[in-house]
Backbone bond lengths (Angstrom), bond angles and torsions (degrees), N, CA, C in turn:
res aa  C-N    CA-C-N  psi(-1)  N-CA   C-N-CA  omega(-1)  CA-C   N-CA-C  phi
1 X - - - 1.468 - - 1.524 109.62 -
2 X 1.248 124.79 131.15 1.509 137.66 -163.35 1.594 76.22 -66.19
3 X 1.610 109.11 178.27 1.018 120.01 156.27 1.757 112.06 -116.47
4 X 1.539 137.44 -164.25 0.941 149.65 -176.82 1.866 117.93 -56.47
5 X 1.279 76.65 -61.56 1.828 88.48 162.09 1.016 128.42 -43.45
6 X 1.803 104.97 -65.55 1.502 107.13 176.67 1.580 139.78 -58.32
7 X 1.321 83.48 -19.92 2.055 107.54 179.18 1.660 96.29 -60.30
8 X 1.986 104.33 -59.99 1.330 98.37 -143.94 1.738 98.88 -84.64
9 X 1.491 119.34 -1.42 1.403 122.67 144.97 0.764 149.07 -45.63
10 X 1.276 125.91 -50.94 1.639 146.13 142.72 1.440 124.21 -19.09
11 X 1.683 108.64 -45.53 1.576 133.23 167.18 1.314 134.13 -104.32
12 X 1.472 104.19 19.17 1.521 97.19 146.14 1.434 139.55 -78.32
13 X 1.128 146.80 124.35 1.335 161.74 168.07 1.040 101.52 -34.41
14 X 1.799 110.45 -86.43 1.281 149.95 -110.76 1.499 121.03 -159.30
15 X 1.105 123.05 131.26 1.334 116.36 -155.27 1.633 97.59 -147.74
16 X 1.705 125.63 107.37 1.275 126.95 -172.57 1.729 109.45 -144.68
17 X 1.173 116.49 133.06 1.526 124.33 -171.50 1.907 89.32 -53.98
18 X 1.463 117.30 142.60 1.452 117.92 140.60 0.944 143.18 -61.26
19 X 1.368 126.90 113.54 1.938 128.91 167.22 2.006 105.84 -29.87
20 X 1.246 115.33 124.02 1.301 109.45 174.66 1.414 96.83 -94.43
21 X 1.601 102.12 172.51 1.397 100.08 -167.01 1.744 87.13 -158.39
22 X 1.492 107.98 127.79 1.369 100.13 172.36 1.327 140.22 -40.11
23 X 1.347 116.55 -39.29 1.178 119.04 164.73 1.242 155.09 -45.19
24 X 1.459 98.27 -24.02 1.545 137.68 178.58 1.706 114.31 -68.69
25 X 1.115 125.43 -2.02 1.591 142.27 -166.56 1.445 83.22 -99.47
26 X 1.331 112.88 -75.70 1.616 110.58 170.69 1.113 134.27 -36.44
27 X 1.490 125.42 -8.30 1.396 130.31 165.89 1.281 129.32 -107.23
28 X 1.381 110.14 16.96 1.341 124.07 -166.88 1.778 91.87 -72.02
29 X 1.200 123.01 132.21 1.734 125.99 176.66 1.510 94.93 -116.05
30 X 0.874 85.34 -136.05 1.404 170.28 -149.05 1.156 133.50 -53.99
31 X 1.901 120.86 -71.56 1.050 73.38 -166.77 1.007 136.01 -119.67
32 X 2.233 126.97 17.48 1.284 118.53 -154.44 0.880 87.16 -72.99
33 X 1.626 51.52 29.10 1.326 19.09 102.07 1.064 22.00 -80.31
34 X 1.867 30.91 38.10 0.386 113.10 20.23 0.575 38.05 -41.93
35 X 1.737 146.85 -79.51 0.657 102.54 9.48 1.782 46.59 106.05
36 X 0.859 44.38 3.57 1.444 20.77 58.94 1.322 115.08 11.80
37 X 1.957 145.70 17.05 1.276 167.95 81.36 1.593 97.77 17.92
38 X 1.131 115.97 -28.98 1.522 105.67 -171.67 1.048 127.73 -114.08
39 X 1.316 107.23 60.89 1.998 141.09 138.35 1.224 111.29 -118.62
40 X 1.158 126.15 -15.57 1.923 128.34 169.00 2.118 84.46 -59.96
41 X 1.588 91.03 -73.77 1.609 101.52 -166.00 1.737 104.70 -31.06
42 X 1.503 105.49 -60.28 1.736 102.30 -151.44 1.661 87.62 -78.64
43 X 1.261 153.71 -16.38 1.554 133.58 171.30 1.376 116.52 -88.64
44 X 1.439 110.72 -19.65 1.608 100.45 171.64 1.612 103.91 -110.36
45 X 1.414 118.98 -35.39 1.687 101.90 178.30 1.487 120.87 -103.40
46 X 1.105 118.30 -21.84 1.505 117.20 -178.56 1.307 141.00 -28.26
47 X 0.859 132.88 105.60 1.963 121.66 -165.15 1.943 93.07 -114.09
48 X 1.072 104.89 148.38 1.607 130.75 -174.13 1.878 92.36 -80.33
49 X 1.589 108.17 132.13 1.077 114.21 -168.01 1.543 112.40 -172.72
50 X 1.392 133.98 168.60 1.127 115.92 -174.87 0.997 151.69 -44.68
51 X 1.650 160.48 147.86 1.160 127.56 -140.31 1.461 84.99 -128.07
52 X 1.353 123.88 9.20 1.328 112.65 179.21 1.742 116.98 -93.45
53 X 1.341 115.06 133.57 1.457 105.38 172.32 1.547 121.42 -125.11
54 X 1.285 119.93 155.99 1.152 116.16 -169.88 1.623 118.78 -89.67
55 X 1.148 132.09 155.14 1.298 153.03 177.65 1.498 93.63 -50.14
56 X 1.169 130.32 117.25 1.806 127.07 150.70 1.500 94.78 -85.43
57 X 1.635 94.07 120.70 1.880 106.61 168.67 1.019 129.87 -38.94
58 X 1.399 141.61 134.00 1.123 156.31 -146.49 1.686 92.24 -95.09
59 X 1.417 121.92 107.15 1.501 126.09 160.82 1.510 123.29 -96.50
60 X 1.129 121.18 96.64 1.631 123.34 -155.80 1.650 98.25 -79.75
61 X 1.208 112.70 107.40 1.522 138.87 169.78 1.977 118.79 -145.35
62 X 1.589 85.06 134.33 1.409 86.66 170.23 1.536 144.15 -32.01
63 X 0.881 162.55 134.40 1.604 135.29 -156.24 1.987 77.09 -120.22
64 X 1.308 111.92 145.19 1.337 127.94 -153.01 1.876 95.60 -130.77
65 X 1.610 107.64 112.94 1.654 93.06 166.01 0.860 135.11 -58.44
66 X 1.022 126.68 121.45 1.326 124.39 170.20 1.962 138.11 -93.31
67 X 1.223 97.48 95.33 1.739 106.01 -165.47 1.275 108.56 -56.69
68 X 1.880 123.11 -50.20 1.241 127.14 179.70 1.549 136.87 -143.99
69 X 1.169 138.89 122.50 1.798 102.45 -142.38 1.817 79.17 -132.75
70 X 0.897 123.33 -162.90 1.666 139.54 -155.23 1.505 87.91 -68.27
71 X 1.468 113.89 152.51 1.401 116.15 162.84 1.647 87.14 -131.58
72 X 1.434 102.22 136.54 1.633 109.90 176.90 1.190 123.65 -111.52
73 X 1.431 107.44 140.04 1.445 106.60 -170.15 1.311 131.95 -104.07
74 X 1.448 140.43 -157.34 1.324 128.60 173.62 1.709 104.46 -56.13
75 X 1.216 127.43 161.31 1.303 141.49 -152.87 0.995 134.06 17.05
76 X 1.669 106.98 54.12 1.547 119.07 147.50 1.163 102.29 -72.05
77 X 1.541 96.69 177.62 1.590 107.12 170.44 1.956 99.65 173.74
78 X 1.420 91.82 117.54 1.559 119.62 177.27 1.700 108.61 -102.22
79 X 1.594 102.60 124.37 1.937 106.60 175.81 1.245 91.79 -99.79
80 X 1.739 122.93 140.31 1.232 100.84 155.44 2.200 97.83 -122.11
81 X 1.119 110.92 -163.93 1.271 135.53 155.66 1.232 132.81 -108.05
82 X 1.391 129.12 104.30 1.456 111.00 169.48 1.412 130.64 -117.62
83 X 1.552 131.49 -170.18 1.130 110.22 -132.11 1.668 104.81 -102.83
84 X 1.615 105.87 19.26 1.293 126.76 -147.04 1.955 87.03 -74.92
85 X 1.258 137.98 -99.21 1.859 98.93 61.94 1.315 98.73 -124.02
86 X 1.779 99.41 150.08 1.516 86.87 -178.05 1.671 78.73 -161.45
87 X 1.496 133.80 176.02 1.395 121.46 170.18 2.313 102.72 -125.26
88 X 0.980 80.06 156.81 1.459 101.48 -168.13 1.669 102.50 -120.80
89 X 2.020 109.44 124.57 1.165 94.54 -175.68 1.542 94.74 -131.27
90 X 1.345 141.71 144.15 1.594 138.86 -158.81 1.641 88.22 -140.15
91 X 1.759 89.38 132.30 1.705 95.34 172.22 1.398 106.61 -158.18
92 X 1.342 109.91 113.56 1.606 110.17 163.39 1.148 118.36 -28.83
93 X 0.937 104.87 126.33 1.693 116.99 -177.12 1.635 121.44 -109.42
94 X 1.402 96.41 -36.83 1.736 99.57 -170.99 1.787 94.45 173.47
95 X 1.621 91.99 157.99 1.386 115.43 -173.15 1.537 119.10 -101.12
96 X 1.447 122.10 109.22 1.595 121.58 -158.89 1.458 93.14 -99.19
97 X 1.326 121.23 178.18 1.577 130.30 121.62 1.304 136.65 -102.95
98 X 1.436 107.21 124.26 1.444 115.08 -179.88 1.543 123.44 -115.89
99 X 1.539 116.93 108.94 1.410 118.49 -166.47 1.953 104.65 64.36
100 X 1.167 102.29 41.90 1.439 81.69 172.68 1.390 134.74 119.29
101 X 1.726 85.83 -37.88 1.643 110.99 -141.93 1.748 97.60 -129.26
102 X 0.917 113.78 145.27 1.671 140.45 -165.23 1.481 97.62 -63.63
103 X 1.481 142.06 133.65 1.388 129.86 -176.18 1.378 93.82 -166.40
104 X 1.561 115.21 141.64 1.299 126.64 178.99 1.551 128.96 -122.47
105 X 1.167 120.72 132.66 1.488 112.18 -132.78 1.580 93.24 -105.12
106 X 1.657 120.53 120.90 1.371 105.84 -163.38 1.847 92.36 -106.33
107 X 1.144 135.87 134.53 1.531 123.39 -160.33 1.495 80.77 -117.40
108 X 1.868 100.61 161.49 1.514 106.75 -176.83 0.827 79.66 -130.61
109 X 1.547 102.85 152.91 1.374 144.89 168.88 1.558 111.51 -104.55
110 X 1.522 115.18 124.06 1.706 107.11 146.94 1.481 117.88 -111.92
111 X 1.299 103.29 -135.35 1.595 113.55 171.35 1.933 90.35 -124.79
112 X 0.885 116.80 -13.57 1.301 89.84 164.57 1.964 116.89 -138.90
113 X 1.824 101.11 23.66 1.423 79.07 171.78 1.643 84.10 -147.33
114 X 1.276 118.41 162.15 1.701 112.60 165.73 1.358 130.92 -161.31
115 X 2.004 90.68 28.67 1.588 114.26 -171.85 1.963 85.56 -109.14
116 X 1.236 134.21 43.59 1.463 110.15 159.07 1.202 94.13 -125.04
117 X 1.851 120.88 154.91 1.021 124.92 164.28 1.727 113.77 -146.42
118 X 1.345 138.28 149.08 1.357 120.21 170.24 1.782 101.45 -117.27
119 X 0.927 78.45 -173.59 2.109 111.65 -154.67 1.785 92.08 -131.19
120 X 1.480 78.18 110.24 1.419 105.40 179.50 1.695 128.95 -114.46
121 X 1.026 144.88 112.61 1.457 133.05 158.31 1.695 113.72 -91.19
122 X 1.189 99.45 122.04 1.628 141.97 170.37 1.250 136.01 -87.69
123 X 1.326 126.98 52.37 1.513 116.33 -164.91 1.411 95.46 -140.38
124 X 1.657 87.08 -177.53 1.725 107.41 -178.61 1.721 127.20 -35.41
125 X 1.614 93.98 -19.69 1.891 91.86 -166.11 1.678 85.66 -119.34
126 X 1.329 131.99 26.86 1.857 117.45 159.86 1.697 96.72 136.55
127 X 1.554 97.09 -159.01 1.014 115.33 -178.63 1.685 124.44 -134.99
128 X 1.412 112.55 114.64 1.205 110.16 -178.24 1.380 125.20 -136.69
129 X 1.653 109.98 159.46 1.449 112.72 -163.89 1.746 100.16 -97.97
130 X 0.881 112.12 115.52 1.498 139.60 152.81 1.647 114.66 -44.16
131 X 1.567 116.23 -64.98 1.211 112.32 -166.42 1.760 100.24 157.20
132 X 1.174 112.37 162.68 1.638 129.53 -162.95 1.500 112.52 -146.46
133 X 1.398 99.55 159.49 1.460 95.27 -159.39 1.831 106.15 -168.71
134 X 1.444 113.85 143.80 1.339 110.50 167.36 1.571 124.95 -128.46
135 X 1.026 146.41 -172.46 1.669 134.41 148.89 1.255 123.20 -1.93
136 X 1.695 104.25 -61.25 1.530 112.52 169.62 0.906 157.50 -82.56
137 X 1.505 92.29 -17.93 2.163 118.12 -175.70 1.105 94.04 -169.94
138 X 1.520 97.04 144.51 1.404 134.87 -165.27 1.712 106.73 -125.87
139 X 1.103 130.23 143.67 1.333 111.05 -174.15 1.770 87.41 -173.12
140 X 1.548 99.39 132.72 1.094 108.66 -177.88 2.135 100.67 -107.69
141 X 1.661 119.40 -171.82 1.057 125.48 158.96 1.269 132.47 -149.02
142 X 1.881 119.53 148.90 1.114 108.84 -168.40 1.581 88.37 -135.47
143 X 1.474 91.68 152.99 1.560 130.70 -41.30 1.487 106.02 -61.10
144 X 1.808 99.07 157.35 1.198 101.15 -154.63 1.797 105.14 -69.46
145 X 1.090 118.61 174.85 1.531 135.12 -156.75 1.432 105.88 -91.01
146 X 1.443 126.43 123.44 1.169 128.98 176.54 1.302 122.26 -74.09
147 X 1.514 130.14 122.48 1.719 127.17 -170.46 1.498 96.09 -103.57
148 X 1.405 131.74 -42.09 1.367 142.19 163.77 1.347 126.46 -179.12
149 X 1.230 101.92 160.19 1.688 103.25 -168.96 1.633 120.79 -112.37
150 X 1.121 112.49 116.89 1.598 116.02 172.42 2.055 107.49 -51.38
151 X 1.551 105.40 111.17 1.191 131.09 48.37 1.716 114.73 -91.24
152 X 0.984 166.81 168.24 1.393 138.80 142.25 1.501 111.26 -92.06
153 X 1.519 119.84 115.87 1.409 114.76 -170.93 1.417 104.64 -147.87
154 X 1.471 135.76 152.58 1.905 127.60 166.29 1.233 112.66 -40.95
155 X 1.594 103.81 127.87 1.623 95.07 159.69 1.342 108.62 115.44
156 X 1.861 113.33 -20.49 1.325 109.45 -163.77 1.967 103.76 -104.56
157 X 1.586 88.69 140.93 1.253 90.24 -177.04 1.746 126.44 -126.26
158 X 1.093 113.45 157.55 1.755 114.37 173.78 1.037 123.00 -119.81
159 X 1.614 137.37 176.66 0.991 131.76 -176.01 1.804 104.80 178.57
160 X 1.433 75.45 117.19 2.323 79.24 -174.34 1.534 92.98 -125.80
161 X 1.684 92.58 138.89 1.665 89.77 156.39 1.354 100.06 -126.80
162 X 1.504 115.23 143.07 1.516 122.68 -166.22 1.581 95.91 -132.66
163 X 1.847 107.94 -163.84 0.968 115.82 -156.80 2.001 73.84 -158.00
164 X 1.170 119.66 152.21 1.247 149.81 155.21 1.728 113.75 -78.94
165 X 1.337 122.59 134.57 1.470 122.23 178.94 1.930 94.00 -69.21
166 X 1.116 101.92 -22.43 2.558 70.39 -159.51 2.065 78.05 -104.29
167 X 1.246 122.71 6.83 1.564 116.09 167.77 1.293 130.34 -105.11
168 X 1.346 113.94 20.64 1.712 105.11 -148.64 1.587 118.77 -57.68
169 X 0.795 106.75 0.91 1.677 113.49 -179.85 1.659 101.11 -96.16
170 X 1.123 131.42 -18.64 1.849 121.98 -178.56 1.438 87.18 -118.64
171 X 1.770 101.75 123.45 1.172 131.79 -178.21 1.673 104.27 -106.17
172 X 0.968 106.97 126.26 1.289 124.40 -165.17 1.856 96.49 -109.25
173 X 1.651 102.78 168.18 1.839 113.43 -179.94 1.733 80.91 -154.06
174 X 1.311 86.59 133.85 1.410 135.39 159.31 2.016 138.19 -103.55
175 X 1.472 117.60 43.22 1.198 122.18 -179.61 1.875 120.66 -60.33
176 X 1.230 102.94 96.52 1.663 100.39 161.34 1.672 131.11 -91.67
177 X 0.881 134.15 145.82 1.702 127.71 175.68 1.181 101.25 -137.76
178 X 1.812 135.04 177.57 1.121 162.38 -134.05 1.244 96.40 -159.14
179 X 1.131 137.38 115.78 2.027 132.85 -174.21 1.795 95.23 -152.24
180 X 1.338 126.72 -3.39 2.237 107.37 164.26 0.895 68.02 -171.04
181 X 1.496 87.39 156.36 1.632 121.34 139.27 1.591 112.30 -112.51
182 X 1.130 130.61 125.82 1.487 133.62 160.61 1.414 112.90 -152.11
183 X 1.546 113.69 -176.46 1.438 134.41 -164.19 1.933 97.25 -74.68
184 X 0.826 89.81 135.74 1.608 103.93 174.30 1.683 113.84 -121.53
185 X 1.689 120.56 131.68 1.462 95.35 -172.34 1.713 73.66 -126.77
186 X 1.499 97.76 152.37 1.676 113.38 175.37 1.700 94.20 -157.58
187 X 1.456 93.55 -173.06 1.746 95.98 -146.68 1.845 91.42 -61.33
188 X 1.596 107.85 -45.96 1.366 104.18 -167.93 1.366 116.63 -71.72
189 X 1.504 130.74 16.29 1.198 120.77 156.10 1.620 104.22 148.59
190 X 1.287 123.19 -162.16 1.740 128.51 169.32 1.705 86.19 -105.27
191 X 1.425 86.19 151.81 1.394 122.62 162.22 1.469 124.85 -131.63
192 X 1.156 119.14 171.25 1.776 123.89 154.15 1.263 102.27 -129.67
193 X 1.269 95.30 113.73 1.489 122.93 -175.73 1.975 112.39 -123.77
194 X 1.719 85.21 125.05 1.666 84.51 153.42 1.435 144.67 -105.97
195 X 1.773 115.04 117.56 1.109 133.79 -159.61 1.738 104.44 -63.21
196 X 1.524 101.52 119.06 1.897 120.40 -169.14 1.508 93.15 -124.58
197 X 1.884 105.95 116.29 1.613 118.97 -166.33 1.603 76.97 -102.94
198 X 1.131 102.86 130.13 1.800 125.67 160.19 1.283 115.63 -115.24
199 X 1.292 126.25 122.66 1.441 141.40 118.64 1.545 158.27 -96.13
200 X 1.200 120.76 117.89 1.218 140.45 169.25 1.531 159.71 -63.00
201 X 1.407 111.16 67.50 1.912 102.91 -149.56 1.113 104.22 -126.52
202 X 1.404 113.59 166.02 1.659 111.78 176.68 1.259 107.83 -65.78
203 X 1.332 131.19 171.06 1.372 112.13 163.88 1.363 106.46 -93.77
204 X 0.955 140.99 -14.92 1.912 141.69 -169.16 1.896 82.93 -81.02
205 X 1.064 119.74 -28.63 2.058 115.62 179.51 1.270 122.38 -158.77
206 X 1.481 89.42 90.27 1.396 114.89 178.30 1.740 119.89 -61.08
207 X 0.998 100.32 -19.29 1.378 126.22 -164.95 1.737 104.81 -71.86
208 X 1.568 95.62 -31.95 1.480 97.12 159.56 1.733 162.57 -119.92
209 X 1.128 116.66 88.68 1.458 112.54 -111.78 1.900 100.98 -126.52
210 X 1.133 100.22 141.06 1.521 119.51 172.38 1.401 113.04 -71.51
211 X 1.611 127.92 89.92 1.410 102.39 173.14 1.320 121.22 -123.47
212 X 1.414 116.28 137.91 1.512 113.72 179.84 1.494 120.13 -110.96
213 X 1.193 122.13 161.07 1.858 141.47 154.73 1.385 105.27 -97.03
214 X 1.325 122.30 120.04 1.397 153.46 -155.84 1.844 85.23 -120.24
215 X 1.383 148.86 131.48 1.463 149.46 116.52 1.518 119.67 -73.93
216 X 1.124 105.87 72.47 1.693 89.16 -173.20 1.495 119.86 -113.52
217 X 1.665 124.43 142.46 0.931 129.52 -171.76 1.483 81.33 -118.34
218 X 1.887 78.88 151.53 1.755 118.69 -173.19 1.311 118.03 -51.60
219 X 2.024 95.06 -44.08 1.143 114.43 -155.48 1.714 101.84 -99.03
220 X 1.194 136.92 1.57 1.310 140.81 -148.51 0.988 95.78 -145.02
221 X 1.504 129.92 -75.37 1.386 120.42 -178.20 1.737 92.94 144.46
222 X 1.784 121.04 -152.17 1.143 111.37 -175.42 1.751 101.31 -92.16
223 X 1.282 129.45 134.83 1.481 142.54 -128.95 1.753 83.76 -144.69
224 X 1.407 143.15 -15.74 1.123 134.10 -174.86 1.856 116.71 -151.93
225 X 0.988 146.58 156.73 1.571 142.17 153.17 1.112 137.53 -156.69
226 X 1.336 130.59 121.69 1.293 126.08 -159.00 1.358 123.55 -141.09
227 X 1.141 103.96 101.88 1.320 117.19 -161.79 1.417 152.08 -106.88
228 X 1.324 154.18 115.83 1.306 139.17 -135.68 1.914 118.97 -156.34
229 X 1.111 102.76 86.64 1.431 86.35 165.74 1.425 126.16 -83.63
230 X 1.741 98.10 -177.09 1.062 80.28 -175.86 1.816 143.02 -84.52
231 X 1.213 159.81 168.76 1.284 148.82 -167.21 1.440 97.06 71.71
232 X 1.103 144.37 -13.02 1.505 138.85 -157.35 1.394 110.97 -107.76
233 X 1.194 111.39 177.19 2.045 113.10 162.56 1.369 114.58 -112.48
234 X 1.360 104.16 172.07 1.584 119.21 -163.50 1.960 107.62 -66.59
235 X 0.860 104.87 133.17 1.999 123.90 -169.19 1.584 89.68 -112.87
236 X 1.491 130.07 92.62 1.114 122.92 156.87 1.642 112.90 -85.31
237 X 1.728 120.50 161.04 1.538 128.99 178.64 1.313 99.07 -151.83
238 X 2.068 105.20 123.97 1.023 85.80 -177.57 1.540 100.56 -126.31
239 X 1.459 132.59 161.69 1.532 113.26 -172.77 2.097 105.12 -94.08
240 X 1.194 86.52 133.54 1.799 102.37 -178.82 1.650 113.31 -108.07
241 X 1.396 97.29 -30.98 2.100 82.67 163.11 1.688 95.17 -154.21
242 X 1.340 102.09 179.68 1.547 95.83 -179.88 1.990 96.99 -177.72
243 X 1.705 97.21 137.49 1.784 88.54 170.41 1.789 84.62 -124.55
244 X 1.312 91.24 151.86 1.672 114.11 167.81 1.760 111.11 -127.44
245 X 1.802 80.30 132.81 1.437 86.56 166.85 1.766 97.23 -127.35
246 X 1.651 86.96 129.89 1.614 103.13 177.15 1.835 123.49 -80.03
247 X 1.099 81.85 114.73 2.301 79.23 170.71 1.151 110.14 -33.28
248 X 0.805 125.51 133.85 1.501 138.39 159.08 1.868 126.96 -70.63
């Protein structure tokens, strides 16, 4: 069985760098993932490409609440692949404070960039983005951005509107939801993962908007990503190896 990648490989056309546009710094979320990592991806790697995507098969399984699932600590580290092609490698690095509050700085790696990193909080009640940052700018958020909230179950939804530290005047919205749970297969293996739809827009233009597919397992971390703004083509990421170290 192909995997995700390979499907939306098959159907590319066309392959063209994106027009950047100032504005687009301001939309950085979300979501490597967390969360939200994928507005780093679509402003520095994104290439314009088909807009069609394929159906991931329907695996009929219970979707299971979930009260509390791994919280990871300094020296994790997730590889993924994306569809650029290029590979993407994320690893806790170290534990900051931001506003106060405990935040762990997961830095990305490519093959051609390895000054971005985001600011994450990780604990018992979800996952949230703090704030992101490269060589040049650093920028935290208030309040910080919701990626998801323990319980994790269908149906459940969030919604933050924040402000950027070097923007405080452009108020930004952040909507996440919970819509399946099923089997996910990527290079590093199957999972059961629950699929978290993110979007990202200014609020003065909604009309233009960052949105991603999050696959993420509890126990693994985010295991899938798919991503698309708008005018652009589809940015798939998929994870191919990964070690976790759990908080204690």
């Amino acid at each position: 069985m192909k995997t995700m990648l390979e499907e939306i490989d098959s159907e590319v056309k066309e392959e063209k760098p994106i027009k950047k546009r100032d504005y687009r710094k301001a939309l950085f979320p979300v979501i490597l993932a967390v969360a939200i990592i994928a507005a780093f991806v679509i402003i520095t790697f994104a290439y314009a490409g088909s807009r069609e995507k394929k159906k991931i098969p329907k695996v009929e399984s219970k979707a299971p609440v979930v009260k509390k699932g791994k919280i990871f600590d300094v020296g994790s580290e997730w590889v993924y692949r994306l569809s650029i092609p290029t590979t993407m490698t994320i690893k806790i690095t170290k534990e900051v404070s931001v506003n106060k509050s405990k935040a762990l700085m997961y830095s990305v790696f490519t093959d051609e960039d390895s000054s971005n990193y985001l600011l994450q909080i990780h604990d018992e009640k979800g996952l949230f983005i703090a704030g992101a940052g490269n060589e040049e700018t650093s920028v935290t958020f208030r309040p910080f951005v919701t990626s998801f909230k323990y319980p994790l179950k269908i149906g459940s939804r969030w919604k933050t509107s924040y402000v950027r530290s070097d923007q405080p005047d452009l108020r930004l919205v952040s909507e996440a939801s919970v819509t399946d749970y099923r089997k996910i297969k990527v290079p590093a293996g199957e999972f059961e993962c629950y699929r978290i739809d993110h979007k990202t827009y200014l609020e003065s233009n909604p009309e233009d908007v960052v949105n991603s597919t999050d696959w993420y397992s509890p126990e693994v971390g985010l295991v899938m990503q798919i991503s698309e703004a708008s005018h652009s083509g589809v940015l798939v990421k998929e994870l191919v190896k990964y070690k976790i170290k759990e908080k204690k």
